[in-house]
N, C-alpha and C positions, 0 to 999 in steps of 0.2 A: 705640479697640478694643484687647482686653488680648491676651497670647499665647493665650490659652483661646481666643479667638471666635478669630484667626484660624486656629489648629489644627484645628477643632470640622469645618470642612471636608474635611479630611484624615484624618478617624476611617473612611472607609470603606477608604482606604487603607493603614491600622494594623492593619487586621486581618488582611490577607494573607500578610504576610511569616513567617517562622518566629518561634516561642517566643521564642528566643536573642534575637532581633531585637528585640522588644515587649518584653526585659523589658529590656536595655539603653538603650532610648530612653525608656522609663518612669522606670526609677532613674535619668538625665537631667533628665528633665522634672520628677521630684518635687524634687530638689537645688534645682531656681529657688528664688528667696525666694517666698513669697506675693504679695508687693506684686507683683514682675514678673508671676507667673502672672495675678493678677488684676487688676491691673492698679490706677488711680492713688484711688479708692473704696474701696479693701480696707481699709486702716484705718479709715477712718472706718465703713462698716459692721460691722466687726471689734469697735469700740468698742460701739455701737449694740447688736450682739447679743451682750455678754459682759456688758453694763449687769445689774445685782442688779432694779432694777427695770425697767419702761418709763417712757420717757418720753414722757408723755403729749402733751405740746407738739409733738414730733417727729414722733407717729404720726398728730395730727391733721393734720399738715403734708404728710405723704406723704398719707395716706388724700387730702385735697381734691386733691395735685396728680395723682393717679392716677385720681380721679372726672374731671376738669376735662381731662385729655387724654380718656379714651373718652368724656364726652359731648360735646366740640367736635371732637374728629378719628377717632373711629370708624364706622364707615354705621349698624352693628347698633342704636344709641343715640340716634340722630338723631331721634327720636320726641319723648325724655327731658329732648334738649337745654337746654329753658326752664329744667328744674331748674339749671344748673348756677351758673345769679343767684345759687340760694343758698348756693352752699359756702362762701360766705367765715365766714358766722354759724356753719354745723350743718351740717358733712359728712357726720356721726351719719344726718342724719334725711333727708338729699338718697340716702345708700345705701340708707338703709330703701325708698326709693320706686322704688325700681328694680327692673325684674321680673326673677324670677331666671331665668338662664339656663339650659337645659339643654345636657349635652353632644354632644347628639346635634344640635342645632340648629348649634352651632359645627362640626360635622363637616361639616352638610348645605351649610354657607353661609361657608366660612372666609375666604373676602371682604372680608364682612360685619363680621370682626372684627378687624379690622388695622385700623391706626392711617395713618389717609390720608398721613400726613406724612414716614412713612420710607418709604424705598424696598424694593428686596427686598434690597440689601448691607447693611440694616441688621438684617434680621431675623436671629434663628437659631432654625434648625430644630429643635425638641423634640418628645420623645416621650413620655409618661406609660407608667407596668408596666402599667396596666388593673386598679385596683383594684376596679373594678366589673365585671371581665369583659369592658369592651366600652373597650381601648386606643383611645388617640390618639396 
């Protein structure tokens, strides 16, 4: 866990204090190097998104391991599961076969779409601006 996620719970409490207060703990917190902020990943994703091109070997590598966790440890997927024999050949064509979801079904059922396997100290809590008008 990097200093971000363990902070990331204490943003309700960053915002009570006076100005003075948030802008000193902020020019603090910006001074950490990156690697600290974010912890022991940062280079190598640093690398990954500064790359001139993609790489393609990489992206198929994430894309299969990020199919391959929601259809064996999500509930919302569990439907889809059988697909997941195939990612090793054609991650491509195992995502084409998946229905899309809407966001409002993730709002209705957020359950549904967590990953069985971590607990709730591993999740963190996010929000979207609501590009659509209708925030998560």
């Amino acid at each position: 866990m990097t200093v971000e996620d363990r902070l990331l719970g204490l943003s309700a409490r960053y915002a009570a204090p006076p100005q003075w207060f948030k802008t000193l703990v902020g020019g603090l917190y910006a001074r950490l190097p990156p690697s600290l902020r974010h912890g022991p990943a940062y280079t190598r994703f640093k690398r990954v998104f500064s790359a001139t091109a993609p790489d393609p070997v990489y992206l198929q590598a994430r894309l299969r391991e990020t199919l391959q966790t929601a259809l064996l440890h999500v509930p919302a997927f569990a439907a889809q599961r059988h697909l997941a024999s195939g990612l090793a050949e054609a991650p491509l064509d195992v995502l084409a076969q998946l229905p899309c979801t809407e966001k409002e079904d993730i709002k209705r059922n957020v359950d549904q779409y967590l990953n069985v396997t971590q607990g709730p100290g591993a999740r963190l809590r996010m929000l979207t601006g609501g590009s659509t008008a209708v925030p998560m």
